[in-house]
DOVEXZA-507647 format. One line per 8 residues: number of its first residue (from 1); for each residue z, y, x of C-alpha. Coordinates in steps of 0.5 Angstrom, whole numbers, plus 500, padded with zeros to 3 digits. Layout:
! residues N
NUM = Z:Y:X | ... $
***
This chain:
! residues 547
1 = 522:721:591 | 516:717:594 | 515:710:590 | 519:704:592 | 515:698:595 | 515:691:596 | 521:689:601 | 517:683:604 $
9 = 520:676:605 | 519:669:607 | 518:667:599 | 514:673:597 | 509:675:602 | 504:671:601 | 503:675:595 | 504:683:596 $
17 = 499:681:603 | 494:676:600 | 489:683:598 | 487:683:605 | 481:678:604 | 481:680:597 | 484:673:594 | 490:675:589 $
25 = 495:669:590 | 499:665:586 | 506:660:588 | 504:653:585 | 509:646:584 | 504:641:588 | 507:636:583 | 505:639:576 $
33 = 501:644:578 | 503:650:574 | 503:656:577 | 510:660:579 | 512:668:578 | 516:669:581 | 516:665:588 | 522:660:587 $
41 = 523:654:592 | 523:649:586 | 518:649:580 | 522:651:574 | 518:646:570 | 520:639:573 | 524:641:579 | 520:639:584 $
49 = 520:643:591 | 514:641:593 | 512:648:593 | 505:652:596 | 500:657:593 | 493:657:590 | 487:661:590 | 486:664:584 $
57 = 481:668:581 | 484:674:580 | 482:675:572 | 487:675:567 | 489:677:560 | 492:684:558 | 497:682:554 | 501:689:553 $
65 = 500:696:556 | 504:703:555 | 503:709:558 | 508:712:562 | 509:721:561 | 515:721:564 | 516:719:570 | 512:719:577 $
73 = 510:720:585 | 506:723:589 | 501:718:589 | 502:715:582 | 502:722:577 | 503:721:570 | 500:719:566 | 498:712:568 $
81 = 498:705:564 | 504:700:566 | 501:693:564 | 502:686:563 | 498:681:565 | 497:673:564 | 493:670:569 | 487:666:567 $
89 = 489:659:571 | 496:659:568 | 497:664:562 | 505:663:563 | 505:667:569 | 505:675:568 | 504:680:572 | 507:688:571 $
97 = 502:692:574 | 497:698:573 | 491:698:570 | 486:703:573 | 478:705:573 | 478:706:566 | 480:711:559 | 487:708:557 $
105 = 483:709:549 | 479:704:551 | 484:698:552 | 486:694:547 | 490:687:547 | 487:681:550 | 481:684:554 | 479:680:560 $
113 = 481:684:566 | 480:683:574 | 484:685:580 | 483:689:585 | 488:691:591 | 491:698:593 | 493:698:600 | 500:702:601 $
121 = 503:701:608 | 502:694:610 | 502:691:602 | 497:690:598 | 499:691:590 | 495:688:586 | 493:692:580 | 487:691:575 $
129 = 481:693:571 | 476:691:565 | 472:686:566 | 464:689:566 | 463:684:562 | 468:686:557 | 470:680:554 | 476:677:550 $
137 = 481:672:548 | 487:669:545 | 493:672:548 | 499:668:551 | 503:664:547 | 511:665:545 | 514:659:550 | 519:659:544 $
145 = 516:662:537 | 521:668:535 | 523:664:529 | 525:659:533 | 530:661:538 | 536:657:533 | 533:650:535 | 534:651:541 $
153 = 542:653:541 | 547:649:542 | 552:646:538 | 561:647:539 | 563:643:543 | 569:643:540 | 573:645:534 | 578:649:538 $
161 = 574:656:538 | 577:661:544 | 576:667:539 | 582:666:535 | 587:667:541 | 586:674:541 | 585:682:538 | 583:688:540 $
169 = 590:691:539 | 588:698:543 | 582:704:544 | 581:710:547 | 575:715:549 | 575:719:554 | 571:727:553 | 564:725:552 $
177 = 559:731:554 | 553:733:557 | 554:733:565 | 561:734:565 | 562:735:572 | 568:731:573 | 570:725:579 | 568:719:574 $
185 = 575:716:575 | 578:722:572 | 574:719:566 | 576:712:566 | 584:714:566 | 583:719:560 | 580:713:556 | 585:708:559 $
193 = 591:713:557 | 589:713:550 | 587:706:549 | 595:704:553 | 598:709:548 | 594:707:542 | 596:700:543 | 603:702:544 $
201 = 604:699:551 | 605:702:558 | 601:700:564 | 606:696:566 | 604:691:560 | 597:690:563 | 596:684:566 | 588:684:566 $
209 = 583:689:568 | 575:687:567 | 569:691:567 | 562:691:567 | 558:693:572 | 564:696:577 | 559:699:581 | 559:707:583 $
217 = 551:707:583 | 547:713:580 | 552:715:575 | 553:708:572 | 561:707:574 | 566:709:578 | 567:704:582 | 570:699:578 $
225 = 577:695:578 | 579:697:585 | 577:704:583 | 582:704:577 | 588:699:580 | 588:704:587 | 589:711:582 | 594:707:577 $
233 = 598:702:581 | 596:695:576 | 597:689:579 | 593:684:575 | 593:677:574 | 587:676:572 | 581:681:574 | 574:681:572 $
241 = 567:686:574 | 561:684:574 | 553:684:571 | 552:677:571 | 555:678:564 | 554:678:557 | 551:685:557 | 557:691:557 $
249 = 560:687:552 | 562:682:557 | 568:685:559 | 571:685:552 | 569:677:552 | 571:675:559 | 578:677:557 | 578:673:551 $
257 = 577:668:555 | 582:670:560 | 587:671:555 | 585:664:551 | 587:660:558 | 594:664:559 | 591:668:565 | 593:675:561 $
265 = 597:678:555 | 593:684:555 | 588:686:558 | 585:692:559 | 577:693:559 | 573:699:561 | 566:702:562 | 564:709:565 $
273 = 558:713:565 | 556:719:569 | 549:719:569 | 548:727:567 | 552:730:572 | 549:724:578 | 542:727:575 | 545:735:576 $
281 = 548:733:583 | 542:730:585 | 538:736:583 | 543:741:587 | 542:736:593 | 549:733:593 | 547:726:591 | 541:722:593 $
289 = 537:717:589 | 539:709:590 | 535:704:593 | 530:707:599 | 523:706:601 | 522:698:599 | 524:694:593 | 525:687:590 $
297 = 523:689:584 | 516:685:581 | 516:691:576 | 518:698:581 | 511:699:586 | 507:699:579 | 511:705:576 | 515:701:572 $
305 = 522:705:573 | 526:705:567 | 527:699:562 | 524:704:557 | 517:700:561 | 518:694:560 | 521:695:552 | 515:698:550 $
313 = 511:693:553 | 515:688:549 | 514:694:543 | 507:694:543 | 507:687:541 | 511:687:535 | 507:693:533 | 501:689:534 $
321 = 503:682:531 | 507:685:525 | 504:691:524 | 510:695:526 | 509:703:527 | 513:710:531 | 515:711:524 | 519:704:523 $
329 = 523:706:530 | 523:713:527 | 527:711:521 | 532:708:526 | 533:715:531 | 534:719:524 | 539:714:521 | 543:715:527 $
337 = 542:723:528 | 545:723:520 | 551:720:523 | 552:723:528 | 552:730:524 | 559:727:521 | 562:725:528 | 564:731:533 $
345 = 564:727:539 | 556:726:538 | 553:730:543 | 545:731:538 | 549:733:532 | 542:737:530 | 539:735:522 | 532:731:525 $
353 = 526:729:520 | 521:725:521 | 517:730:523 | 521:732:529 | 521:725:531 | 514:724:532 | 513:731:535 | 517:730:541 $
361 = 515:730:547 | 512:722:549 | 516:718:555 | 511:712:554 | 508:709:548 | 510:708:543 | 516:711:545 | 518:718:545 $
369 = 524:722:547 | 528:721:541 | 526:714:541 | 531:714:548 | 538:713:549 | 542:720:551 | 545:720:558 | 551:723:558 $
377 = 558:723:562 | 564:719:559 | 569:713:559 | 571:708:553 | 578:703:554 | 579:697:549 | 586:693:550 | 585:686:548 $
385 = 591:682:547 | 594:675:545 | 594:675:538 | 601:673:537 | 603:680:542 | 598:684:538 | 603:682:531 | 608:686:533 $
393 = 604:691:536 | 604:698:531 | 596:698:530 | 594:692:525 | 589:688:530 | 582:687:529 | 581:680:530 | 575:676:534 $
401 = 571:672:529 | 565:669:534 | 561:670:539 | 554:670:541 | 552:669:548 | 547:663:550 | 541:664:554 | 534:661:551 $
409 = 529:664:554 | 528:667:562 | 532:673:564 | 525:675:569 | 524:682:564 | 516:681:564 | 517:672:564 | 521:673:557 $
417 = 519:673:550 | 513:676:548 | 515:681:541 | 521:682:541 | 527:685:546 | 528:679:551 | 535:676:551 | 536:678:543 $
425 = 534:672:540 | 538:667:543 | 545:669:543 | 544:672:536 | 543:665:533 | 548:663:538 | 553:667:534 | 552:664:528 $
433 = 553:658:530 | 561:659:532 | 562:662:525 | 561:661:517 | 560:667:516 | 553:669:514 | 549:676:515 | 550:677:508 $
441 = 559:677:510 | 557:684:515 | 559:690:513 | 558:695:519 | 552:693:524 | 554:697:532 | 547:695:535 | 546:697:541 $
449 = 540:702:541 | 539:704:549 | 532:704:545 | 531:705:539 | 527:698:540 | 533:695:541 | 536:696:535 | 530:693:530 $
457 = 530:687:535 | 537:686:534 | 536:686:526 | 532:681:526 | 535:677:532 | 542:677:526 | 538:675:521 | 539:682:516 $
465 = 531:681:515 | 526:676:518 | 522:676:524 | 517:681:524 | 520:684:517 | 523:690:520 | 517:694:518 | 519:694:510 $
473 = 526:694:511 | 526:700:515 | 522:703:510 | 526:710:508 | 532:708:512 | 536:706:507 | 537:700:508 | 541:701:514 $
481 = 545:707:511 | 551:708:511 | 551:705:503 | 545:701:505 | 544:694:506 | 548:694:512 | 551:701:516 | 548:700:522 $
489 = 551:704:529 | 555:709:524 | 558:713:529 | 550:716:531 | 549:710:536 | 547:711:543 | 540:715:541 | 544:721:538 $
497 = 552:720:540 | 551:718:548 | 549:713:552 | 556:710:553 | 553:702:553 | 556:698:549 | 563:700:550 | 562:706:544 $
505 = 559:701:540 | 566:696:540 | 570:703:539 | 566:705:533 | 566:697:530 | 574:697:531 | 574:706:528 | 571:702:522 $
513 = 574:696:521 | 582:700:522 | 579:704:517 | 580:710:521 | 572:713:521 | 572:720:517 | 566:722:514 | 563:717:516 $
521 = 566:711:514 | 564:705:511 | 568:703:504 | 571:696:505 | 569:695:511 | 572:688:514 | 567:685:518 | 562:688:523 $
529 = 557:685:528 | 557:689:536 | 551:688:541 | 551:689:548 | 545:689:552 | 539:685:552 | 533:684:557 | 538:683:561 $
537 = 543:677:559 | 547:680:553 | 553:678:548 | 553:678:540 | 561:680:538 | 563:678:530 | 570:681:528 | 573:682:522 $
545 = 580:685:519 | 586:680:515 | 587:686:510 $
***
């Protein structure tokens, strides 16, 4: 696989070229004067379209770095530094990129770093190096300071909150294994039967379908509603897909909102991954990897792959501000193993100490292999029904309490918050103002833990420790054991049970609420808290139980 390039077009060529007389070239608003990245054709800051570039000096801050030990081209072999940059004219904008030329020992935040370009095909990429004359200086500022994310909600607008019209009245889980070798959608019918059955309905009640993302690229779907209604025969009133949403968990919100508007009674949302058999087809040569030779992605042509990149630039940060470290992320991947030993569906069910942890190989700095999700193969179904269907329905519902789902800060991965994950931050605090129930009031915590990273960023985005207190809090983890402070991903989590993004994490809240989890249920559990996604637009789920 060779390394994706820049696609160029109208709006952006300006910049992948400018390395041909050696200037690096930034977008600006001829009205205001910032400096805009990505190109746009309006300025974000007063609105403007009178729009141009400007020469700059091609010096810049490094305000984050990780090296990359997993992944790699013939041209960029691990290991290699991924950065981020804050160009020196307009410390807004931030460019990922590499940095070259020197020892990645040798970096540390807030070094002056300059430009210079690598000619590949006809771009010009523009990666970094230490300025000779080794200088230093403030890192970019927060455009909203962590603890301040609340000020910047907004308020309900009405009384009258959509969530009490509807419940979880049904789910269901198909196998979830390692490279399974099986048609996805084989999977999603497994998981949608049990849902169906365990709701006490047919196919024929269900009047809504939604999903997240309903695509069928590299093992991240089946191919969403129109899969599902052709193998099934469901005809729907209502119908939702799609990955402008709030993070996996949207589908289960849209459909609250489907129901809440009379569009449907039950609807039926799913999610399916298989991207542990994709990976073994594509090995045997029967699957090709998605995308193809150019990108529109700002962060690909520098090695930037995987999500894991930009979250550890944000992780270096928070070490560095607040004094995290590997062994706060490890309490978390050991938290979630210890759970995943009283589960059967998990798939690392192995007792891990610390010691495992921090031996295991490194992905990219901070993070190692247990501070990653595990790729797997399976499908989870939850039926969300109109509560006053679900009181004659044999499960006791689950009942929706609030939802978070505001977004505060920019959805570009490497504009957004400087600490923490981005898009956490926003809809956490949106969440607690559709609500009086308070953190104190949660009983299980299901957070979504793509990384382990994720997790800590959500703890402190809900408010169950400061900002920048993770450290402390983590410390041991008893605090988030299953008798601590607040049982957090009960089930193993996505580190330990499998990467089934988002949906497991409902599923297991609605096992622990129903009372229903085994060995590893939490005593008197009635209100939990799910997360679904961050860096991209993401949701926050408060739900509890009447009984």
């Amino acid at each position: 696989m060779t390394r994706p390039l820049p696609e160029l077009t109208v709006l952006n060529e300006f910049f992948w070229t400018a390395g041909a007389d050696n200037v690096l070239r930034i977008q600006e608003c001829r009205d205001c004067a910032a400096l805009i990245h990505p190109p746009q054709p309006v300025c974000r800051y007063c609105r403007s379209h009178n729009m141009g570039v400007r020469d700059v000096s091609g010096k810049a801050t490094l305000s984050a770095f990780t090296v990359n030990h997993r992944f790699g081209f013939p041209d960029l072999p691990p290991p290699y530094v991924v950065a981020q940059v804050a160009v020196i004219e307009d410390p807004r904008v931030r460019l990922t990129t590499n940095i070259v030329d020197c020892d990645p020992d040798d970096l540390e935040l807030g070094q002056l770093v300059e430009v210079q370009f690598e000619k590949l095909e006809d771009v010009f990429l523009p990666v970094f190096r230490p300025s000779a004359d080794k200088q230093t200086g403030p890192l970019p500022e927060d455009e909203i300071a962590p603890q301040d994310f609340a000020k910047h909600v907004s308020t309900p607008l009405t009384t009258h909150r959509f969530e009490e019209h509807s419940a979880v009245t049904g789910i269901g889980a198909s196998r979830i294994g390692r490279r399974l070798m099986v048609p996805p959608l084989s999977l999603t019918i497994e998981a949608c039967e049990a849902a169906v059955a365990d709701a006490g309905l047919s196919f024929d009640d269900i009047d809504g379908l939604s999903t997240y993302p309903g695509l069928d690229i590299a093992g991240m779907g089946e191919g969403g509603v129109s899969a599902l209604e052709g193998a099934l025969g469901i005809r729907p009133a209502w119908i939702n897909g799609g990955m402008d949403t709030f993070g996996p968990g949207g589908s289960v919100i849209a459909a609250m909102m489907a129901i809440a508007t009379g569009m449907a009674r039950h609807v039926l949302c799913f999610r399916t991954l298989w991207e542990a058999t994709f990976q073994q087809l594509m090995k045997e040569g029967k699957a090709a990897p998605p995308g193809g030779a150019r990108t529109s992605s700002w962060q690909m042509p520098f090695g930037a792959m995987s999500a894991a990149h930009t979250l550890a630039l944000n992780a270096q940060r928070h070490f560095d501000r607040y004094g995290t470290t590997r062994e706060t992320l490890g309490w978390i991947a050991l938290n979630q193993r210890a759970n995943a030993a009283l589960n059967p569906t998990a798939i690392y069910r192995d007792p891990m100490g610390m010691d495992d942890y921090l031996g295991a190989r490194m992905i990219t700095t901070p993070f190692g292999l247990y501070d990653c999700d595990v790729p797997c193969d399976g499908a989870v179904a939850v039926i969300v029904s109109a509560v006053d269907a679900a009181k004659d329905m044999p499960r006791e519902p689950v009942l929706f309490e609030a939802v978070g789902t505001q977004i505060v800060e920019r959805t570009d991965w490497d504009q957004s918050t400087l600490t923490h994950e981005p898009q956490v931050l926003g809809q956490a605090a949106h969440l607690w103002t559709r609500t009086s129930l308070r953190p104190s009031d949660v009983d299980v915590a299901e957070l979504y833990d793509g990384f382990s990273f994720n997790c800590l960023s959500w703890l402190e985005a809900l408010g169950f420790c400061g900002i920048g207190e993770a450290k402390d809090f983590l410390d041991g983890g008893q605090a988030i054991a299953r008798d601590g402070v607040i049982p957090l991903n009960t089930h193993g989590g996505q580190l330990s049970h499998g990467r089934t993004h988002g949906m497991g994490l409902i599923h297991e809240a609605v096992t622990q609420l129903r009372g229903d989890a085994g060995d590893r249920q939490v005593e008197d559990a009635r209100v939990a808290v799910v997360s679904s996604g961050g860096l991209t637009p993401s949701g926050a789920i408060l739900m509890r139980t009447d009984s």
